[in-house]
Jmol script that loads the backbone (N, CA, C; Angstrom):
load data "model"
ATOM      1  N   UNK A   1      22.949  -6.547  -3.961  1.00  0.00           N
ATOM      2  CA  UNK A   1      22.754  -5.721  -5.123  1.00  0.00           C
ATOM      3  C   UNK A   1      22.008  -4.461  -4.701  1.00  0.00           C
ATOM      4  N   UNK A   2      22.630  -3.252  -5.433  1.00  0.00           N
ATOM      5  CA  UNK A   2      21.615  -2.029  -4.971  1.00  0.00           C
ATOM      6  C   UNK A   2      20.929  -2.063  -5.787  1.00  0.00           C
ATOM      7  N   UNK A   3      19.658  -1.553  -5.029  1.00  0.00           N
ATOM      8  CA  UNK A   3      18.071  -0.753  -5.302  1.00  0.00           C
ATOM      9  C   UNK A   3      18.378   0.202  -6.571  1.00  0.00           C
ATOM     10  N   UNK A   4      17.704  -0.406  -7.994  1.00  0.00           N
ATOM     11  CA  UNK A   4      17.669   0.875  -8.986  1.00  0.00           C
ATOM     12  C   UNK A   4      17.333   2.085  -8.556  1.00  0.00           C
ATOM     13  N   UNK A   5      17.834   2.972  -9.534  1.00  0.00           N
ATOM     14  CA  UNK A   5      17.416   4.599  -9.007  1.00  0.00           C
ATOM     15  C   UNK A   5      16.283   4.630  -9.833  1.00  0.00           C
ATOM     16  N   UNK A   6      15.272   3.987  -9.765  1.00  0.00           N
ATOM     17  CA  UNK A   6      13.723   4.270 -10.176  1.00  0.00           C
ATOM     18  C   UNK A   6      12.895   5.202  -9.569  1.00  0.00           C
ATOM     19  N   UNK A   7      11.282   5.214 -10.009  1.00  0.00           N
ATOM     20  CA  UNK A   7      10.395   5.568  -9.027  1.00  0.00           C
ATOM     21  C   UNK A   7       9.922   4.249  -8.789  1.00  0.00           C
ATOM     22  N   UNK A   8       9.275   4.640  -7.761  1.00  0.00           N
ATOM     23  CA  UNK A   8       8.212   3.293  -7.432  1.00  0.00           C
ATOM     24  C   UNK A   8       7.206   3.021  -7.913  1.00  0.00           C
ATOM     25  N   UNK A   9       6.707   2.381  -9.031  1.00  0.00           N
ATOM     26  CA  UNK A   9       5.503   2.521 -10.195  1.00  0.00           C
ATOM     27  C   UNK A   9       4.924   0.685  -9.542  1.00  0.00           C
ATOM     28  N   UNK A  10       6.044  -0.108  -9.540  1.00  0.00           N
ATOM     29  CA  UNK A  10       5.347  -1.350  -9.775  1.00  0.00           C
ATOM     30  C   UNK A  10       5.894  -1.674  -8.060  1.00  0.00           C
ATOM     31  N   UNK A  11       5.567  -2.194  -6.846  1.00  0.00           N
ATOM     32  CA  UNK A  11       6.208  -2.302  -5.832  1.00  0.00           C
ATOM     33  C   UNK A  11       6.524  -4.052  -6.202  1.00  0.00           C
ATOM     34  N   UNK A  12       6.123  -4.760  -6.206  1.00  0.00           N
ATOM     35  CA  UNK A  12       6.469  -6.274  -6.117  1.00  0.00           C
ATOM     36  C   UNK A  12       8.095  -6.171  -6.837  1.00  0.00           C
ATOM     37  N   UNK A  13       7.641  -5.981  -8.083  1.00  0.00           N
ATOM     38  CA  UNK A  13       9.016  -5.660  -9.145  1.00  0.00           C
ATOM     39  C   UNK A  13      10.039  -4.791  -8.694  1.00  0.00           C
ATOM     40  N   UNK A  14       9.524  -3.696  -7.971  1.00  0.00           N
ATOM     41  CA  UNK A  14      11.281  -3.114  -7.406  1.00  0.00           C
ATOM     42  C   UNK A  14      11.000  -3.721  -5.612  1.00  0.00           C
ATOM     43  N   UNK A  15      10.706  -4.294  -5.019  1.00  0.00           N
ATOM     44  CA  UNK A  15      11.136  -5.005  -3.831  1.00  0.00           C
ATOM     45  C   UNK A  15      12.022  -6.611  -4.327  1.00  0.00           C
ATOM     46  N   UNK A  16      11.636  -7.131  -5.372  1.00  0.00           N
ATOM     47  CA  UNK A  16      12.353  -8.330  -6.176  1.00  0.00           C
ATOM     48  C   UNK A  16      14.037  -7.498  -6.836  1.00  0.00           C
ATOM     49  N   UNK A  17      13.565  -6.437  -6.899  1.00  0.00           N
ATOM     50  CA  UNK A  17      14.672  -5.506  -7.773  1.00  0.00           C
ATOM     51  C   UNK A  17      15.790  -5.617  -6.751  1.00  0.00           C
ATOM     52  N   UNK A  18      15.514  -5.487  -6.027  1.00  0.00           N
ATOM     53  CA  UNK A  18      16.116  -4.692  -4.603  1.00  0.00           C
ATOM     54  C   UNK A  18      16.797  -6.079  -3.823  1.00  0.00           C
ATOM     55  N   UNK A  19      16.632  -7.142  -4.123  1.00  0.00           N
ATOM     56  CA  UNK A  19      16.867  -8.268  -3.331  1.00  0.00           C
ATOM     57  C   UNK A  19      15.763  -8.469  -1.957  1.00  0.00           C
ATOM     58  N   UNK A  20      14.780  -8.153  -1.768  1.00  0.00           N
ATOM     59  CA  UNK A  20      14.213  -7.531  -0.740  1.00  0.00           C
ATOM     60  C   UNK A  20      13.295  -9.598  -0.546  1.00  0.00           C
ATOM     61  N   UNK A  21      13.483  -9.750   0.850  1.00  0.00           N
ATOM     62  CA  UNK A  21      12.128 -10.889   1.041  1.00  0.00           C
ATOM     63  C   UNK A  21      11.031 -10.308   1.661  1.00  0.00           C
ATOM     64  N   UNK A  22      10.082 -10.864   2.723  1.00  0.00           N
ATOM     65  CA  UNK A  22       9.135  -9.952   3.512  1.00  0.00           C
ATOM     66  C   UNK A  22       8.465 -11.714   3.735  1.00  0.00           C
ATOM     67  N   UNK A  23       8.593 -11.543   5.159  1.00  0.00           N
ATOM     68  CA  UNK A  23       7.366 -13.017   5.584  1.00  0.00           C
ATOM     69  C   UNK A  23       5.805 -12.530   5.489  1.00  0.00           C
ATOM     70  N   UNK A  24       5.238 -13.549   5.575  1.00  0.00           N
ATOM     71  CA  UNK A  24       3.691 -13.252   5.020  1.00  0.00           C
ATOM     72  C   UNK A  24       3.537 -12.409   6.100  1.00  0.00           C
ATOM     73  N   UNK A  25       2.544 -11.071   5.978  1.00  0.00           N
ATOM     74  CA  UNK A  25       1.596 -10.489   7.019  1.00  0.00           C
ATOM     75  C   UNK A  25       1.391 -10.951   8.373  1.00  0.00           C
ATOM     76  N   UNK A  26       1.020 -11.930   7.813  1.00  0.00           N
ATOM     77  CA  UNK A  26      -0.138 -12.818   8.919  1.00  0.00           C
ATOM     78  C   UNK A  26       0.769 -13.662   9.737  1.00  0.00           C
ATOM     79  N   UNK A  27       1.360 -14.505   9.327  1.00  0.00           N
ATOM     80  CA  UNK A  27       2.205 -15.620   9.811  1.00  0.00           C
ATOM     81  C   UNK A  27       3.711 -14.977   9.376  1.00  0.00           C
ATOM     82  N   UNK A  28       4.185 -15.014  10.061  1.00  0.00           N
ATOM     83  CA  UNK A  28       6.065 -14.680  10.172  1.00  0.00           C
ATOM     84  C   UNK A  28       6.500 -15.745  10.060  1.00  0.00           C
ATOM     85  N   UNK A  29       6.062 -16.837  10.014  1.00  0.00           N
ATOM     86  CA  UNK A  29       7.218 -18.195   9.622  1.00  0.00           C
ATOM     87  C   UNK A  29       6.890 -18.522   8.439  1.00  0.00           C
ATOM     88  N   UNK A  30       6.178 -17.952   7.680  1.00  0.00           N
ATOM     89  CA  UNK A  30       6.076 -18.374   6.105  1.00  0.00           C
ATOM     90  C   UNK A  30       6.641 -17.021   5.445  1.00  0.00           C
ATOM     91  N   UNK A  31       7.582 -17.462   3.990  1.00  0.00           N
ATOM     92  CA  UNK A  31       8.027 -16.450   3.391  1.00  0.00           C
ATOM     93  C   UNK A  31       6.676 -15.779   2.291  1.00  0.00           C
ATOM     94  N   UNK A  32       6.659 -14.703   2.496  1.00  0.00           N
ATOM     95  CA  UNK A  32       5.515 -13.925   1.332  1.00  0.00           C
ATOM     96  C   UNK A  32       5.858 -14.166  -0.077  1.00  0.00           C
ATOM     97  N   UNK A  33       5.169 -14.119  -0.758  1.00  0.00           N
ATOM     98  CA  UNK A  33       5.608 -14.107  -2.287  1.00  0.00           C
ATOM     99  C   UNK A  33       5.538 -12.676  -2.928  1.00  0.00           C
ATOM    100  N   UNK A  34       6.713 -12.452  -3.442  1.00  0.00           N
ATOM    101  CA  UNK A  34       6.655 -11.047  -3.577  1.00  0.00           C
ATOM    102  C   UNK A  34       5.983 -10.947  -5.416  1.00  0.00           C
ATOM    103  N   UNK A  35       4.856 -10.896  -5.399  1.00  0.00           N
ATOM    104  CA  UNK A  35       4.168 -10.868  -6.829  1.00  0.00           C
ATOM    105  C   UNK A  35       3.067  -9.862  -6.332  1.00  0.00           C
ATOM    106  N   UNK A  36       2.665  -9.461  -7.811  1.00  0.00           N
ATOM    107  CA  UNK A  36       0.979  -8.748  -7.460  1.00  0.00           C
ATOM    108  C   UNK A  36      -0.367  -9.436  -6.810  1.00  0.00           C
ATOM    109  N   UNK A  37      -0.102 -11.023  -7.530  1.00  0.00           N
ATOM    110  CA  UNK A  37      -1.214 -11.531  -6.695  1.00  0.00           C
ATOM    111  C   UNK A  37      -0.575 -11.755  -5.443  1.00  0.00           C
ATOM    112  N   UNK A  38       0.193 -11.751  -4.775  1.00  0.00           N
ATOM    113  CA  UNK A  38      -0.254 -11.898  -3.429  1.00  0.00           C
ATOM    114  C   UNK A  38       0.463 -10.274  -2.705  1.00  0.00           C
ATOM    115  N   UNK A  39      -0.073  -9.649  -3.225  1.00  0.00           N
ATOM    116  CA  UNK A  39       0.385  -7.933  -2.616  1.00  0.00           C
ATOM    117  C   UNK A  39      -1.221  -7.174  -2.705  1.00  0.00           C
ATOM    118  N   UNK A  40      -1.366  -6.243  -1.401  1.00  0.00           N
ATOM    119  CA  UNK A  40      -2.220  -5.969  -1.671  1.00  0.00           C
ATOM    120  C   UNK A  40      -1.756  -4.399  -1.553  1.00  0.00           C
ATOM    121  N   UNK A  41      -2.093  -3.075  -2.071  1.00  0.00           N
ATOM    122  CA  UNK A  41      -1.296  -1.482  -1.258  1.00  0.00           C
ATOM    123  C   UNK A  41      -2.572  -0.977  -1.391  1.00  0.00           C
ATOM    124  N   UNK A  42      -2.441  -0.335   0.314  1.00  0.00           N
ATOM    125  CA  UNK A  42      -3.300   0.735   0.352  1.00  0.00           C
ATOM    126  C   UNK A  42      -2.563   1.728   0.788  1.00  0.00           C
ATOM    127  N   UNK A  43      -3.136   3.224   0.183  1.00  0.00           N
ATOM    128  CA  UNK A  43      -2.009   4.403   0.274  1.00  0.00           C
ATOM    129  C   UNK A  43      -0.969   4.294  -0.548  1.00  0.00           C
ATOM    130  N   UNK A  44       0.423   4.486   0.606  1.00  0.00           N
ATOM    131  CA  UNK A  44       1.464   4.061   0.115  1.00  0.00           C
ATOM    132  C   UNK A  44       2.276   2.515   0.457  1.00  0.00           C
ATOM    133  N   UNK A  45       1.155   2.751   1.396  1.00  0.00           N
ATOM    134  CA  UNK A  45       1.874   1.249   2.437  1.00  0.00           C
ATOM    135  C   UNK A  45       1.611  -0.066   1.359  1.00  0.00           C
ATOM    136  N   UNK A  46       2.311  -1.345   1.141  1.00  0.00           N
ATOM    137  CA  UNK A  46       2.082  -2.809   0.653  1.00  0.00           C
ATOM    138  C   UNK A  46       2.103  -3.608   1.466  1.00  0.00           C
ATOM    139  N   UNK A  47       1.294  -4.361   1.704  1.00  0.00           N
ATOM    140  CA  UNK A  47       1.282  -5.475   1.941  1.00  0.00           C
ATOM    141  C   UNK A  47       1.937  -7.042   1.300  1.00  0.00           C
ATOM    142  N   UNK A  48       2.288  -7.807   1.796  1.00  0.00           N
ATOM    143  CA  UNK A  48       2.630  -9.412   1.017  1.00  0.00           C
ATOM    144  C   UNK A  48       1.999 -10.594   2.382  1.00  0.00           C
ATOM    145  N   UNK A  49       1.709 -11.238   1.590  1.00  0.00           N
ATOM    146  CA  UNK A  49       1.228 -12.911   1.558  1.00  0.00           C
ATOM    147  C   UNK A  49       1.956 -13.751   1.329  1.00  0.00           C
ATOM    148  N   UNK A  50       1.938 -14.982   2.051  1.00  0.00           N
ATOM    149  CA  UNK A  50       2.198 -16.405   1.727  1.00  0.00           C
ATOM    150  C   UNK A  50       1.500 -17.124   0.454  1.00  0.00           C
ATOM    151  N   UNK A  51      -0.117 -16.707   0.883  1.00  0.00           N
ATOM    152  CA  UNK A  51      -0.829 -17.307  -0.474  1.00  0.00           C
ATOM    153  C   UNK A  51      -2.092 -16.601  -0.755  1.00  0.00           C
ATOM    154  N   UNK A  52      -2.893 -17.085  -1.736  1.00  0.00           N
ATOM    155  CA  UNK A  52      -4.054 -15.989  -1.427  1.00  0.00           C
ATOM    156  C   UNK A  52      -5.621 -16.310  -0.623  1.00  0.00           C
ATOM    157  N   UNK A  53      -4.683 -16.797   0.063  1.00  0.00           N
ATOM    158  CA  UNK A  53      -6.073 -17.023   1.278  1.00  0.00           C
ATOM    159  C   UNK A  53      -5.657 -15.791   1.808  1.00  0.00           C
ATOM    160  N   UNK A  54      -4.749 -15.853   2.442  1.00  0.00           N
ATOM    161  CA  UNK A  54      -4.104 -14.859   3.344  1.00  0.00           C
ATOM    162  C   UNK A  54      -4.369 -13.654   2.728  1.00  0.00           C
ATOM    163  N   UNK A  55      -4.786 -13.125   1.437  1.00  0.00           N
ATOM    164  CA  UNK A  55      -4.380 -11.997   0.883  1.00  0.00           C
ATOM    165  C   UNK A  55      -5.804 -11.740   1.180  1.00  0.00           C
ATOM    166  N   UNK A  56      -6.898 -12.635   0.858  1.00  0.00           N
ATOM    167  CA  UNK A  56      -7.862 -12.736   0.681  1.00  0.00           C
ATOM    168  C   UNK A  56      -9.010 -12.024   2.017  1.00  0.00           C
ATOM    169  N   UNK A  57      -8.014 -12.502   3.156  1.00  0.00           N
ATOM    170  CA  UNK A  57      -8.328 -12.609   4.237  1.00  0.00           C
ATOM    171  C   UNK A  57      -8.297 -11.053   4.941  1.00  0.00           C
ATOM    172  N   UNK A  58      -7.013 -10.465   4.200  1.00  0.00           N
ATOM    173  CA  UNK A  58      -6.328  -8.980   4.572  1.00  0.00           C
ATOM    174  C   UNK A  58      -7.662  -8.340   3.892  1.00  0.00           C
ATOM    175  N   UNK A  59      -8.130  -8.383   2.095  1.00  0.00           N
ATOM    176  CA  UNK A  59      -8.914  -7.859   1.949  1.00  0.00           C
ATOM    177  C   UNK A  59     -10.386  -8.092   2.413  1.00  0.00           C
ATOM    178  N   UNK A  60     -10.663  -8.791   2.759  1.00  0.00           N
ATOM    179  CA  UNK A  60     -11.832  -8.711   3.292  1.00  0.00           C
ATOM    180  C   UNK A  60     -11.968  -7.684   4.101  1.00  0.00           C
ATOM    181  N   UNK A  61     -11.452  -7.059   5.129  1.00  0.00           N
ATOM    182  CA  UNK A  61     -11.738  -6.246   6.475  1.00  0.00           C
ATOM    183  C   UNK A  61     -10.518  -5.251   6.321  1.00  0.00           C
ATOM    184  N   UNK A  62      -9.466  -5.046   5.600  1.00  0.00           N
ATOM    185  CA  UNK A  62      -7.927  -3.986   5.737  1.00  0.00           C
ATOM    186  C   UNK A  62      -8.091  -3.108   6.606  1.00  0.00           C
ATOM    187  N   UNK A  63      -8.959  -2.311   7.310  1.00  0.00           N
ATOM    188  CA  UNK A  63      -9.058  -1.667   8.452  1.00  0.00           C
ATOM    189  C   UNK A  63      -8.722  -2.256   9.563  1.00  0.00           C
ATOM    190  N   UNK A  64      -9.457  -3.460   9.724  1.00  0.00           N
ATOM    191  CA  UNK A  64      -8.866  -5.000  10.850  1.00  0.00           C
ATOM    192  C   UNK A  64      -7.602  -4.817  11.105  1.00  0.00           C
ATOM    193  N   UNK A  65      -6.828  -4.927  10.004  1.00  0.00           N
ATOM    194  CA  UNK A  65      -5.578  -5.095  10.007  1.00  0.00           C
ATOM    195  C   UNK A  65      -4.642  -4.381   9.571  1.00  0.00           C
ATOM    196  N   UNK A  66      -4.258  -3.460   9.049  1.00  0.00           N
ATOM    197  CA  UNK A  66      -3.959  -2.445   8.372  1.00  0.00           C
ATOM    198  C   UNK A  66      -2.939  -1.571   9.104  1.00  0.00           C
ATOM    199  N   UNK A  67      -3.736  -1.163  10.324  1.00  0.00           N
ATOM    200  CA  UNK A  67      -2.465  -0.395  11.280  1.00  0.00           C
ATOM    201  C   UNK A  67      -2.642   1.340  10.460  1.00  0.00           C
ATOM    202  N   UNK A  68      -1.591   1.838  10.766  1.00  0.00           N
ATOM    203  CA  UNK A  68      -1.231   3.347  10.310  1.00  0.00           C
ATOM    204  C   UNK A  68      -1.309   3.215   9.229  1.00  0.00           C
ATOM    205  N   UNK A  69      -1.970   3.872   8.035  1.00  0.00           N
ATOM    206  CA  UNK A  69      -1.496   4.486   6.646  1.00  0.00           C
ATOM    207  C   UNK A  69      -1.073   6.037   6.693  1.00  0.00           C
ATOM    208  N   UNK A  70      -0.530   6.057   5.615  1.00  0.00           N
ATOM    209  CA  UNK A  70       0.424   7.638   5.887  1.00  0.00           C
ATOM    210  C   UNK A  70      -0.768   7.552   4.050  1.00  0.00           C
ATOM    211  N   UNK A  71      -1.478   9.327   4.956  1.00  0.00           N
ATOM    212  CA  UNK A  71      -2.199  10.367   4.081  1.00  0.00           C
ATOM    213  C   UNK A  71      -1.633  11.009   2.760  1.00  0.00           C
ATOM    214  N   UNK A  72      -1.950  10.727   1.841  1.00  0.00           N
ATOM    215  CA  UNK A  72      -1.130  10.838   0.740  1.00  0.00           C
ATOM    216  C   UNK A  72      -1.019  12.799   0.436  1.00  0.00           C
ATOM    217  N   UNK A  73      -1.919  13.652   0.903  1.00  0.00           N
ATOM    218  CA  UNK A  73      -2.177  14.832   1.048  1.00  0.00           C
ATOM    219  C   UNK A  73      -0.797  15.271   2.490  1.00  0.00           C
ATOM    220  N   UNK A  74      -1.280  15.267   3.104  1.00  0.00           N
ATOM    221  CA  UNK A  74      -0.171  15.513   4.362  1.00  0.00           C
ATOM    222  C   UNK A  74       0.594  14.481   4.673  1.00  0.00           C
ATOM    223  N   UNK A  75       1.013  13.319   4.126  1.00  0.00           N
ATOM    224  CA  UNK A  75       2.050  12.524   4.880  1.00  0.00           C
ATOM    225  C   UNK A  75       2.005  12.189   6.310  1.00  0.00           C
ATOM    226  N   UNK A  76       1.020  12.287   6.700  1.00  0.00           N
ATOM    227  CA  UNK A  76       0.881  12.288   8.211  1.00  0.00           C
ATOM    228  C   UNK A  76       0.358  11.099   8.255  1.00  0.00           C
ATOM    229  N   UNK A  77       1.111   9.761   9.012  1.00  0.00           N
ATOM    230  CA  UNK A  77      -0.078   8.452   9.365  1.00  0.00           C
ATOM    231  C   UNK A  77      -0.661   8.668  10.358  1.00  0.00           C
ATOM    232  N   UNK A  78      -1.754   7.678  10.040  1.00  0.00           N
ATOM    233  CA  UNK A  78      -3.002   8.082  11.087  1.00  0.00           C
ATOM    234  C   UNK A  78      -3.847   6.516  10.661  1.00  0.00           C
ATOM    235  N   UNK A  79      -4.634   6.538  11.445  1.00  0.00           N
ATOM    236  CA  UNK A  79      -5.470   4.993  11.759  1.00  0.00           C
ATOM    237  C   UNK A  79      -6.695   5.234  11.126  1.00  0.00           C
ATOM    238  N   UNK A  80      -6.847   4.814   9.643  1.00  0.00           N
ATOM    239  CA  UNK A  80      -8.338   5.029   9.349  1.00  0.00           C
ATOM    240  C   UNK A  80      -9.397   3.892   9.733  1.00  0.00           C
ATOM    241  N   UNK A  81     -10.537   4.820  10.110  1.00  0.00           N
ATOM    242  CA  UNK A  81     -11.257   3.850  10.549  1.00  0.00           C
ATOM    243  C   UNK A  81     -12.894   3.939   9.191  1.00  0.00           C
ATOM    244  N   UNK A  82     -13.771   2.770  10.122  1.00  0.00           N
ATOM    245  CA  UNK A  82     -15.006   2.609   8.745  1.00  0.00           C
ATOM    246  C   UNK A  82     -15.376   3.595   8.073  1.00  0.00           C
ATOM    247  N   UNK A  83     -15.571   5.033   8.368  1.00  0.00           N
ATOM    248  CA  UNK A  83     -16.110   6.640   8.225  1.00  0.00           C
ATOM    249  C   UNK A  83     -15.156   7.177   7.520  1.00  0.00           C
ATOM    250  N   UNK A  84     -13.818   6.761   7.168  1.00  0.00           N
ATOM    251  CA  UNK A  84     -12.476   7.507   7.159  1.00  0.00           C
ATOM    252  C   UNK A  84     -12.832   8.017   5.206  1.00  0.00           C
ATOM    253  N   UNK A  85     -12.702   9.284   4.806  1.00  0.00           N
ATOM    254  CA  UNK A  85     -13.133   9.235   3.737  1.00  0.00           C
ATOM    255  C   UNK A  85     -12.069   8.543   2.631  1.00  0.00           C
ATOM    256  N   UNK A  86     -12.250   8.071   1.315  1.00  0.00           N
ATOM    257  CA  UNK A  86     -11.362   7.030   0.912  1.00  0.00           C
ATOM    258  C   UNK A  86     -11.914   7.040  -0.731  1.00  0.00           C
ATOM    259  N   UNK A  87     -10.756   6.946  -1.414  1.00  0.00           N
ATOM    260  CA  UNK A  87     -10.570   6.687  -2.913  1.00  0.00           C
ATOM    261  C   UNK A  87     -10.448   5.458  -3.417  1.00  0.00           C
ATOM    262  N   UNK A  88     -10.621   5.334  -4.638  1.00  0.00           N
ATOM    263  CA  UNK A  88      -9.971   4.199  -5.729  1.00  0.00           C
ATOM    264  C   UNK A  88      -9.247   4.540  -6.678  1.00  0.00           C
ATOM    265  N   UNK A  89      -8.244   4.242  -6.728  1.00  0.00           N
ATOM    266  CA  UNK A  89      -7.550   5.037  -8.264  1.00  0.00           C
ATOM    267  C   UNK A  89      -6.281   3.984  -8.288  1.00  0.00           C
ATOM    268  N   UNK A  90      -6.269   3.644 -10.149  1.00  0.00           N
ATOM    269  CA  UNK A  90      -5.584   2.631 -11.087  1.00  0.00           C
ATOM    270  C   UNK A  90      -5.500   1.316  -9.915  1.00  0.00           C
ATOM    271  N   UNK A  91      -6.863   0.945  -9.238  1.00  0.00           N
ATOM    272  CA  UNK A  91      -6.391  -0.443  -8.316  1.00  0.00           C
ATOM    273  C   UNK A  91      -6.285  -0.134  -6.999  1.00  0.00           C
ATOM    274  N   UNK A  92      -5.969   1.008  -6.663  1.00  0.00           N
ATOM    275  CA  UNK A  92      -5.222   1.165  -4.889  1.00  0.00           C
ATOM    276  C   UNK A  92      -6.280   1.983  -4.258  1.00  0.00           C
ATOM    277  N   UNK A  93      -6.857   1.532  -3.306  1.00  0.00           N
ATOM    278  CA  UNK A  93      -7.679   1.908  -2.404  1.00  0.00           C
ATOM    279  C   UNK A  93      -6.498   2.996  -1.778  1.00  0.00           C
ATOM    280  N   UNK A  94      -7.194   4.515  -1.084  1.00  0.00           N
ATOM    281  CA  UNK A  94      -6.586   5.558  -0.740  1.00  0.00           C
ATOM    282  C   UNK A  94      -7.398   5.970   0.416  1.00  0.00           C
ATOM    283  N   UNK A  95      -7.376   5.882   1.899  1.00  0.00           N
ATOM    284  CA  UNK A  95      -7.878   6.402   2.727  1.00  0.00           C
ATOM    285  C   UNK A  95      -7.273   7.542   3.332  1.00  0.00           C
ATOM    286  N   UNK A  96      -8.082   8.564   3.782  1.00  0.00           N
ATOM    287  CA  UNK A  96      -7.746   9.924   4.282  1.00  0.00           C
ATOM    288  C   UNK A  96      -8.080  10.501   5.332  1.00  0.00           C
ATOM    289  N   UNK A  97      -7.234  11.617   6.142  1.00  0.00           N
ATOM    290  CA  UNK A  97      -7.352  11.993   7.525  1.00  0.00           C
ATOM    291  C   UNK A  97      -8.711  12.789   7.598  1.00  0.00           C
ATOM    292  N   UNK A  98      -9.085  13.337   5.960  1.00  0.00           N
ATOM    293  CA  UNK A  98     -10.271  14.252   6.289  1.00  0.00           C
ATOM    294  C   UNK A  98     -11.004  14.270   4.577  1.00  0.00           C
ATOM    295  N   UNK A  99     -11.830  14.976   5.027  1.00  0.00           N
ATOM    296  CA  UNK A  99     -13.064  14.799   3.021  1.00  0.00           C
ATOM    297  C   UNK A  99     -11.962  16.073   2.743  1.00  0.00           C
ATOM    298  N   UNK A 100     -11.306  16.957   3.149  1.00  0.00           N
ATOM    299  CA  UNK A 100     -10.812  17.912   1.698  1.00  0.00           C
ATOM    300  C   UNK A 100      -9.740  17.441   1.577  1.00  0.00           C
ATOM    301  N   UNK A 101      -8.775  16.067   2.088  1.00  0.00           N
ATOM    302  CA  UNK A 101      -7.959  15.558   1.540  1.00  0.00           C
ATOM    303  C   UNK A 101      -8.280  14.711   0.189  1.00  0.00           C
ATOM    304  N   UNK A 102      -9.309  13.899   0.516  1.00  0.00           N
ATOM    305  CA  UNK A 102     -10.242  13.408  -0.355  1.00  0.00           C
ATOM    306  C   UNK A 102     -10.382  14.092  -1.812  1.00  0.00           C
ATOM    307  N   UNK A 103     -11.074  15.120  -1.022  1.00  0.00           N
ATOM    308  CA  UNK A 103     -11.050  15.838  -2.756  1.00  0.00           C
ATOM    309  C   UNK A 103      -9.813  16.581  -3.362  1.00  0.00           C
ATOM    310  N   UNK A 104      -8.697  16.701  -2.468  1.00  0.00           N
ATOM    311  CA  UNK A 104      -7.550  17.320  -3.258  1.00  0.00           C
ATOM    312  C   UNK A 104      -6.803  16.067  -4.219  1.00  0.00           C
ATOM    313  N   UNK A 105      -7.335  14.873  -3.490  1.00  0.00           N
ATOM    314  CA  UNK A 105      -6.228  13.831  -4.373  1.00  0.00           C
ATOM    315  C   UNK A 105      -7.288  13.507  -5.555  1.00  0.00           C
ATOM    316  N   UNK A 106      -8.610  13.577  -4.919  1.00  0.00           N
ATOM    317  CA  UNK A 106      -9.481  13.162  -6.310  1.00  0.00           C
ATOM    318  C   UNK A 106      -9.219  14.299  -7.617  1.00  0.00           C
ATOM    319  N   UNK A 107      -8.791  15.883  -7.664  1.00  0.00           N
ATOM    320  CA  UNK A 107      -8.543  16.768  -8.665  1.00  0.00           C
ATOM    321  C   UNK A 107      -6.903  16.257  -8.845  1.00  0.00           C
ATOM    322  N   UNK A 108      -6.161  15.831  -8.378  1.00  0.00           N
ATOM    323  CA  UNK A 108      -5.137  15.607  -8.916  1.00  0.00           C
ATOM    324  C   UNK A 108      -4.384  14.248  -8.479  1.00  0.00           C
ATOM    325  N   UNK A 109      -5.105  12.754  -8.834  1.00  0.00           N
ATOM    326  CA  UNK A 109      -4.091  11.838  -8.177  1.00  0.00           C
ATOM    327  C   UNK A 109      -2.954  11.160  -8.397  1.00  0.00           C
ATOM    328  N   UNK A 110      -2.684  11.659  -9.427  1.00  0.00           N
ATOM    329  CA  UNK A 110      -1.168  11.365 -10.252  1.00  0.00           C
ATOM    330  C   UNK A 110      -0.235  12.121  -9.983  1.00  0.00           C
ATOM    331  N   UNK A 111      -0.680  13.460  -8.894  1.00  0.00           N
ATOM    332  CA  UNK A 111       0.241  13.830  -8.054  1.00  0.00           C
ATOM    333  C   UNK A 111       0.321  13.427  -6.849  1.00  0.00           C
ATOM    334  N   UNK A 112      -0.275  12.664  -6.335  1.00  0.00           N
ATOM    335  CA  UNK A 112      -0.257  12.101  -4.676  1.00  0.00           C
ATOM    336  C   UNK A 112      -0.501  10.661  -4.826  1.00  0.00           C
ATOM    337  N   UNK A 113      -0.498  10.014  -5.672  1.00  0.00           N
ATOM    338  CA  UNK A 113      -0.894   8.431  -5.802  1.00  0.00           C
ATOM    339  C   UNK A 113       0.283   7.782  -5.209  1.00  0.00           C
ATOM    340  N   UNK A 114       1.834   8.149  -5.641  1.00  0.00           N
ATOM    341  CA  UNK A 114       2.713   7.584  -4.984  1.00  0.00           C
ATOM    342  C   UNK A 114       3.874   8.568  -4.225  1.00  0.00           C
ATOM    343  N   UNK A 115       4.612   8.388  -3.568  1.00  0.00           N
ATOM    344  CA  UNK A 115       5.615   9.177  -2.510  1.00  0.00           C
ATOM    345  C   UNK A 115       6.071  10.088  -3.632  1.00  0.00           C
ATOM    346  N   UNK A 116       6.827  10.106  -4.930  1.00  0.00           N
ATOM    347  CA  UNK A 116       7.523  10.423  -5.895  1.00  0.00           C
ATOM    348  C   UNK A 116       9.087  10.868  -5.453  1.00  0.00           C
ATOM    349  N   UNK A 117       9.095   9.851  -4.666  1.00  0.00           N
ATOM    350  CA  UNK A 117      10.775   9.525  -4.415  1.00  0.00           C
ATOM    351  C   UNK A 117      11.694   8.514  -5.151  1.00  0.00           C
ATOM    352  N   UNK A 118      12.221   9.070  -5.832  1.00  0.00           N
ATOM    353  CA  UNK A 118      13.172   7.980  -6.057  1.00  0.00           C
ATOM    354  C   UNK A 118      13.937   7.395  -5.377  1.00  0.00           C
ATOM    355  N   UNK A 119      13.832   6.152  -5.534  1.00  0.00           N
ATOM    356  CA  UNK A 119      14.629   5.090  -4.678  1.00  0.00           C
ATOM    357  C   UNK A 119      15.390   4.253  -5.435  1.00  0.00           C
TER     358      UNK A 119
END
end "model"
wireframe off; spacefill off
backbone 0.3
color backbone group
């Protein structure tokens, strides 16, 4: 089945949309559950879980594990680390390559919160 021509507002709901699976994070031989509780997104990137230990486990430390996030200001991924300056907005933690990215998404984050691609 094809991918609605949506935006991406809810990710669990259009990766289920989409026919899409994803094995847990952590362990590749367990299938993830594609729901909110076991999804975690930072940036633009999502994460999925098996269960919520595992989810539990991602949030505790997400820098640990996390890898590249792509900068919602420049699109550029990059490896944030503990110092990396970083948002909260509607739920989603937002880390950034620099503080005036920071403050460009904090004056407007309903323009950079998600890709605004339709898919």
């Amino acid at each position: 089945m094809p991918c609605p021509d949506v935006f991406v507002q809810d990710v669990p709901t259009f990766v289920r949309s989409c026919g899409l699976s994803f094995n847990d994070y952590f362990d590749e031989r367990r299938p993830a559950q594609i729901d909110a509780e076991h999804c975690v997104r930072l940036n633009w990137e999502a994460f999925f879980f098996a269960d919520a230990w595992e989810r539990e486990r991602f949030r505790s430390d997400p820098l640990l594990y996390c890898g590249l996030l792509t900068d919602p200001i420049s699109r550029q991924r990059f490896r944030p680390v503990a110092d990396s300056p970083r948002a909260l907005h509607e739920g989603v933690t937002y880390f950034f390559e620099n503080q005036q990215h920071r403050e460009a998404f904090e004056e407007a984050p309903q323009k950079f919160c998600l890709p605004g691609w339709a898919m």
